[in-house]
C-alpha positions in Angstrom: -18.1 -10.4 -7.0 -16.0 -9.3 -10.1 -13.4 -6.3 -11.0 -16.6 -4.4 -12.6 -19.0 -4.9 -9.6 -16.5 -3.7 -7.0 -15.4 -0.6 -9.0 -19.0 0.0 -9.0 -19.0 0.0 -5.3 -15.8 2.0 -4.8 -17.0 4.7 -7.0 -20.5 5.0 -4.9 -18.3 5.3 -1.4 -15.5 8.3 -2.7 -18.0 10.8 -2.2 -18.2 9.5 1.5 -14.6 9.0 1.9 -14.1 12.6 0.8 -16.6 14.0 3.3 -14.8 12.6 6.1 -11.8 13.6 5.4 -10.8 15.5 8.6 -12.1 13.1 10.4 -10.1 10.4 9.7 -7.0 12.7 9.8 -8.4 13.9 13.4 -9.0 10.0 14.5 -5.7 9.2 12.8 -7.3 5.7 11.9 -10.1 4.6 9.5 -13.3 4.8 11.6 -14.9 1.4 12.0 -17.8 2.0 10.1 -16.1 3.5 7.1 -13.4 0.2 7.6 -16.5 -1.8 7.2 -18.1 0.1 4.3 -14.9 -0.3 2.5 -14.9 -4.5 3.2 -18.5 -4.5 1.5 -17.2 -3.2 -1.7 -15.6 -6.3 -1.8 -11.9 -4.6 -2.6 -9.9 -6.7 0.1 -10.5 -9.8 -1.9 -9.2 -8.7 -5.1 -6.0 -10.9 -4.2 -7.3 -13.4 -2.8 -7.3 -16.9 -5.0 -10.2 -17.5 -6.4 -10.3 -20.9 -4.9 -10.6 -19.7 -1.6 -13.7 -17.3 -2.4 -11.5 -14.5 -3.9 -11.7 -12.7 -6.6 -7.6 -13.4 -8.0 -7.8 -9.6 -10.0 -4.9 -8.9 -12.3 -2.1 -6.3 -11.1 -3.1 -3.6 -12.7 -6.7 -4.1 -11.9 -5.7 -3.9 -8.1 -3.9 -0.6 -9.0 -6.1 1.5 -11.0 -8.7 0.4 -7.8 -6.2 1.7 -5.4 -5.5 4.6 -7.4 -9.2 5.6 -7.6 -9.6 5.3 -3.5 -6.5 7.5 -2.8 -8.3 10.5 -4.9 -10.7 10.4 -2.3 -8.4 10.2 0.4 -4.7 9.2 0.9 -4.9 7.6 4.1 -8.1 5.8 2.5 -6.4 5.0 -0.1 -3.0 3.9 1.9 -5.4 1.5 3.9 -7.0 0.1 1.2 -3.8 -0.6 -0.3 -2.1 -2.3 2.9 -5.6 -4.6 2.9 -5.5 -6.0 -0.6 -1.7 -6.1 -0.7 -1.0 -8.4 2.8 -3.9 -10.4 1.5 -2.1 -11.9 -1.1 -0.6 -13.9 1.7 -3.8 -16.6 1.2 -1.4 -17.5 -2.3 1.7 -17.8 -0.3 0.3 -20.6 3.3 -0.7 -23.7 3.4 -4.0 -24.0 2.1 -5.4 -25.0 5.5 -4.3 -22.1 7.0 -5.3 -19.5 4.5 -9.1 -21.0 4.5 -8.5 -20.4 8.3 -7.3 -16.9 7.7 -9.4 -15.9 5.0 -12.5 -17.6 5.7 -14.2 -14.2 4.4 -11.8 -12.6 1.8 -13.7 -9.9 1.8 -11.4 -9.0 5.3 -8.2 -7.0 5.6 -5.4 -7.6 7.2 -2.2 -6.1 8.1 1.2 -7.2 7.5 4.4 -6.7 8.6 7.6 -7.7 6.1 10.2 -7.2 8.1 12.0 -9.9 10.0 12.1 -8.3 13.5 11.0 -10.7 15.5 12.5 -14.1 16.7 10.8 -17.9 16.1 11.9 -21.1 17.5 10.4 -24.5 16.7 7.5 -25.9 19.2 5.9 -29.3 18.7 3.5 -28.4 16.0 4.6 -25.2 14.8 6.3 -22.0 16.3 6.4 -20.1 19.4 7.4 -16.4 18.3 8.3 -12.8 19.9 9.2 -9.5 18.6 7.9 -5.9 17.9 7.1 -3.7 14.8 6.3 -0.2 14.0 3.7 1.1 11.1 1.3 -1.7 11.5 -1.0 -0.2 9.0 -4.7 -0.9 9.2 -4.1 -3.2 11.7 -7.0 -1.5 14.2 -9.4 -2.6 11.8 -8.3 -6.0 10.7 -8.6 -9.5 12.5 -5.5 -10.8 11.5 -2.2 -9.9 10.8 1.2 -11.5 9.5 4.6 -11.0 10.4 8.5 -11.6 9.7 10.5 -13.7 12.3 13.9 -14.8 12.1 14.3 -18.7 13.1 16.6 -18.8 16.4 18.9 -22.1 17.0 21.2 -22.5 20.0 21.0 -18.7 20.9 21.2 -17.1 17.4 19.8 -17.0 13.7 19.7 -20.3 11.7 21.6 -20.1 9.0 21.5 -20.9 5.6 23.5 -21.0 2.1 21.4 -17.8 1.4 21.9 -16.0 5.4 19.4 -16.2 8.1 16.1 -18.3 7.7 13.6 -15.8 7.9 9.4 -17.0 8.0 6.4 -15.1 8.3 3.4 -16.2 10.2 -0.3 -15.3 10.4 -1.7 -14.3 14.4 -4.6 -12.7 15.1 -4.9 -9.5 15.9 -6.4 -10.1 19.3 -2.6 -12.0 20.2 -1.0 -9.2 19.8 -0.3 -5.8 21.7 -1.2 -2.9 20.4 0.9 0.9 21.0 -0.6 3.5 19.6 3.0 5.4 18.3 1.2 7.1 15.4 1.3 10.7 16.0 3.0 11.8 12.4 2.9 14.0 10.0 2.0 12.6 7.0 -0.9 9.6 6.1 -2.3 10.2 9.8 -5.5 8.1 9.2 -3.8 4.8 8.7 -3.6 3.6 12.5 -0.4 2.7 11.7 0.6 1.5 15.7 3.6 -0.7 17.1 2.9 -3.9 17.7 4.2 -6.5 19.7 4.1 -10.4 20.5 5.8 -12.5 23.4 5.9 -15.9 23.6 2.7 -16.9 21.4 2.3 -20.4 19.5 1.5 -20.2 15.8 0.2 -23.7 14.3 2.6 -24.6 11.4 -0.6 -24.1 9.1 0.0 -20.2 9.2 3.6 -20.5 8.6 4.6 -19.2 5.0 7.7 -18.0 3.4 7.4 -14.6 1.5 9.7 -14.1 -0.7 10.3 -17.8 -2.1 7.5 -18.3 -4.8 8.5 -22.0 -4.8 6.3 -22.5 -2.1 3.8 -20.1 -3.2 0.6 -21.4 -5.6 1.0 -21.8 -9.1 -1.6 -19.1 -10.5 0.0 -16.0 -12.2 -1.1 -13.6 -9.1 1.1 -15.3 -6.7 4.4 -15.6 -9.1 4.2 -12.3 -9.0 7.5 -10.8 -7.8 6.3 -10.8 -3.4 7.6 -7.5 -2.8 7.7 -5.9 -6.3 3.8 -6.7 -6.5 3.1 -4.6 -2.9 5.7 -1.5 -4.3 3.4 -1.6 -7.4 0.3 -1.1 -5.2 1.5 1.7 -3.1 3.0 4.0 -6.2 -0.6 3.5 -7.2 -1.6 5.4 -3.6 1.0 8.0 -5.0 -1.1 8.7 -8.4 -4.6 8.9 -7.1 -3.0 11.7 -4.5 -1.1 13.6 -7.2 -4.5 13.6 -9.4 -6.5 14.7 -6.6 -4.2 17.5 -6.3 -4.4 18.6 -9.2 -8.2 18.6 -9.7 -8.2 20.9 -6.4 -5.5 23.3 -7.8 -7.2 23.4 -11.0 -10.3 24.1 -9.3 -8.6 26.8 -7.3 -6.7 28.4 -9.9 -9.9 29.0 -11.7 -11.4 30.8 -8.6 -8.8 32.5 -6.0 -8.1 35.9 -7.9 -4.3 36.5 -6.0 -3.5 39.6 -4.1 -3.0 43.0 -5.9 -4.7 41.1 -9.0 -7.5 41.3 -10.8 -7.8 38.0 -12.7 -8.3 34.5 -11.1 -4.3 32.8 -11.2 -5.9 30.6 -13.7 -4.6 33.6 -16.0 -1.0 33.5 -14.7 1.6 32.3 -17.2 3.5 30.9 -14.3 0.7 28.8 -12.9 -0.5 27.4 -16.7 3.3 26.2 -17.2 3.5 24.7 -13.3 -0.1 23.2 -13.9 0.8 21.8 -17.2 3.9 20.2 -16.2 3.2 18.8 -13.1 0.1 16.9 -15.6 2.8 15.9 -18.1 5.0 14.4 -14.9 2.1 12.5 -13.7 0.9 10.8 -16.8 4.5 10.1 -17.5 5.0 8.1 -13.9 1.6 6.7 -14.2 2.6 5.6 -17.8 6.0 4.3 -16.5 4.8 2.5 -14.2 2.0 0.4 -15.3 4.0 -0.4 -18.7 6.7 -2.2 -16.8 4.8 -3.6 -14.4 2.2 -5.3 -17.2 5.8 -6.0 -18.9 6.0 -8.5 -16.4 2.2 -9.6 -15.6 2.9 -10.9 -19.2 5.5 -12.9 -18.8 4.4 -14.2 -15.6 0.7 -15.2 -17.3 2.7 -16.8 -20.2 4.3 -19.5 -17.4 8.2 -17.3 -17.5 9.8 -16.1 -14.3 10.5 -12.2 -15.1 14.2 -11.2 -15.5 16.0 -9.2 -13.2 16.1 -6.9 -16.0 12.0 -6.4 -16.2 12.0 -6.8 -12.0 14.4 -3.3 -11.8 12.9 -1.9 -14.6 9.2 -2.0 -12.5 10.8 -0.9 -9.0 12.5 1.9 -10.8 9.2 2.9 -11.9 8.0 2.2 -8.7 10.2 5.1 -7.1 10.2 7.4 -9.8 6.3 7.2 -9.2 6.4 8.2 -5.9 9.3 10.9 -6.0 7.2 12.2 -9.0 3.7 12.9 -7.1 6.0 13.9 -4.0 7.5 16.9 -6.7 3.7 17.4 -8.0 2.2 18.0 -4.8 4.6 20.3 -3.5 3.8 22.4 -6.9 0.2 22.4 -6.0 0.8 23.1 -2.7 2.5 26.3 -3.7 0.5 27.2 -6.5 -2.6 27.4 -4.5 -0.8 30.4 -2.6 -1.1 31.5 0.8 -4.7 29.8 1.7 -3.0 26.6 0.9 -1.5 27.0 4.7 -4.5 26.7 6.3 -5.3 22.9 7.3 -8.6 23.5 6.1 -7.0 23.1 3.1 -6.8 19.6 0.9 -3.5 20.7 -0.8 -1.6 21.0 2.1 -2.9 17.3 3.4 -2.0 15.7 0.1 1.5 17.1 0.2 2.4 15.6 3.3 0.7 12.2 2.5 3.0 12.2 -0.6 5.9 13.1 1.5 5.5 10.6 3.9 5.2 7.8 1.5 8.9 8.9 0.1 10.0 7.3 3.7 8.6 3.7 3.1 11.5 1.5 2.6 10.9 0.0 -0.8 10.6 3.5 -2.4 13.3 4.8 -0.3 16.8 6.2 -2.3 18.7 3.0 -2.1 16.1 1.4 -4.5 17.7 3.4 -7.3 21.1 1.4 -6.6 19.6 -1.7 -6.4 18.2 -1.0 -10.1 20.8 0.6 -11.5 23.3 -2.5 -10.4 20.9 -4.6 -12.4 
C-alpha cells in the first residue's frame, strides 16, 4: 500500500464512520468490526518503516489522514490517531522485536508515555509492574507499550540526566484491563486503566523513547518522539472543528430561529461568528503544519531541529487545539437551542474538543515550556 491507496480507503469508510456515530459514543469504544475496517485501510502502517512492511509516510501525510477520519468522527479519529502514532515505536526497538511486534503493520497498538510503572533487570530482559489510565484503543489492539522507571536497591536508578526511564512492548493479553472510561468527552476511544504485575518482557521489546540515538536512522524516526504524536493529535482537533462547521453551516442555512422569519443564515451575528471561527481554523491549521514541515525539512536534510523550530511546532500544537476548542464552542452556540439535544453532532464535537484541551502535551504549561525557549 501507498499514501494515495489508503486515502482512497479512508474516504470510502467516512460515510460508515459517520453513520455510527452514536453507536460508538453509546459503546464508548470502537466496535470490533469498524476497528477492523479501519486496519484494512491500511492507515496503522503509515509509520511503520518501510523495512518492516510499512508504509514510513511523511508527517504531514499522517496528519491530513488523521484530520480527514476525525471529520467523520472524533473518537474515530482520536483512535486512529493513537494507532498510527504508538506505531512508530517499530523505528524506536530492536529490530527483532519490532518484526515481533509488527509482524502485520497494518495493526494498532496502544501506548502509554508515561513512566508509571517500575522495571527491574531479570536474566534476559525485565520483569515490570505498574498501572495507567487512558489506554486508548487498547480494546482493539494486540499489543501495547509502556513507560517504566528502572528500580535499583529499593528506588529509581539514576542518572546524569534523573531517573532511567524505558518503555517496553507487552501484549495486550498480559495485561489487566479496568474499564474507568465513563467521561465526558471522546467517549468512543476505550480509553481503560490498565495494569501489569510482575510480567517478564524479553530485552528485544525494550526501547527508549525519547533518545533518537537509539532510534533508526530514516527521517520518520528522528522526528522529535513526542513533538511528532502532539502533531498528530492537533490534527484530530482540525478534522473536528471542520466538521463543525460544515454542520453549523448546514444548519444555519435551514433552522429559521424563533420569532424569525428568515433561516439564521441571514443573521449578521451568525455570518461574522461563522466567518471567524473559518478564519481561526485555517490560521491553526496553517500554523501548525508550516512549523511542523519547518522541521520535517531539516530533519530529511540529515539536521537535528533547533529548540527554536521544536517550540515553535508545540506552540502550534496547543494553539491548534485551544483554537478548535474556541470554534466548537461557537458552533455549538450558534446552532441555538436544538444544539442541546444529544441528537445533535454540535454538541458531541464540542465536548470531544474539550476533552482533548486536558491531554498533557497540549495542556497550559506547554505555553511555558515554548516561551522559555
Amino acid at each position: 500500500m501507498n499514501v494515495s491507496s489508503i486515502a482512497g480507503n479512508v474516504e470510502r469508510l467516512l460515510p460508515v464512520v459517520r453513520q455510527r456515530r452514536d453507536e460508538i459514543e453509546q459503546a464508548r469504544r470502537l466496535p470490533r468490526d469498524l476497528a477492523d475496517d479501519l486496519r484494512r485501510t491500511g492507515l496503522f502502517s503509515l509509520t511503520v518503516p518501510r523495512a518492516l512492511g510499512g508504509v514510513e509516510a511523511t508527517p504531514l501525510d499522517v496528519m491530513r489522514l488523521i484530520e480527514t477520519i476525525a471529520t467523520a468522527d472524533g473518537s474515530t479519529g482520536w483512535c486512529a490517531m493513537v494507532g498510527i502514532g504508538n506505531n512508530v515505536v517499530a523505528g524506536y526497538m530492536p529490530e527483532d522485536g519490532a518484526r515481533e511486534v509488527f509482524a502485520d503493520p497494518a495493526a494498532p497498538s496502544a501506548g502509554l508515555a508515561a513512566p508509571a510503572g517500575q522495571a527491574v533487570r531479570a536474566d534476559g530482559g525485565l520483569r515490570v509492574s505498574g498501572r495507567w489510565a487512558f489506554a486508548s484503543g487498547i480494546t482493539h489492539s494486540d499489543w501495547v507499550w509502556a513507560g517504566w522507571l528502572m528500580m535499583e536497591n529499593g528506588g529509581p536508578r539514576m542518572t546524569p540526566h534523573g531517573p532511567e526511564i524505558v518503555h517496553v512492548c507487552l501484549p495486550v493479553a498480559d495485561v489487566t484491563l479496568d474499564d474507568t472510561w465513563h467521561v465526558s468527552g471522546l467517549r468512543g476511544t476505550g480509553s481503560v486503566d490498565v495494569s501489569v504485575k510482575g510480567t517478564f518482557v524479553p530485552e528485544r521489546r525494550v526501547f527508549v523513547l525519547l533518545d533518537s540515538s537509539s532510534h533508526r536512522r530514516e527521517p520518520l524516526f528522528q522526528m522529535p518522539p513526542l513533538g511528532l504524536f502532539v502533531y498528530q493529535l492537533a490534527a484530530v482537533g482540525l478534522g473536528i472543528a471542520r466538521a463543525a462547521l460544515d454542520e453549523l453551516r448546514e444548519a444555519l442555512e435551514t433552522k429559521v430561529p424563533t420569532l424569525y422569519t428568515a433561516p439564521a443564515a441571514e443573521r449578521p451575528l451568525a455570518q461574522a461568528g461563522y466567518a471567524r471561527a473559518e478564519a481561526a481554523l485555517a490560521a491553526a491549521r496553517a500554523l501548525l503544519y508550516a512549523t511542523v514541515d519547518d522541521i520535517w525539512q531539516a530533519v530529511s536534510g540529515g539536521q537535528a531541529p533547533s529548540a527554536r523550530q521544536i517550540a515553535l511546532a508545540r506552540a502550534a500544537s496547543t494553539h491548534a487545539v485551544e483554537t478548535v476548542a474556541e470554534i466548537t464552542r461557537t458552533a455549538n452556540t450558534l446552532a441555538g437551542g436544538s444544539s442541546l439535544y444529544a441528537s445533535s453532532s454540535l454538541q458531541r464535537h464540542a465536548r470531544d474538543a474539550e476533552a482533548m484541551t486536558h491531554h498533557f502535551t497540549v495542556a497550559p504549561h506547554t505555553w511555558e515550556d515554548a516561551g522559555r525557549v
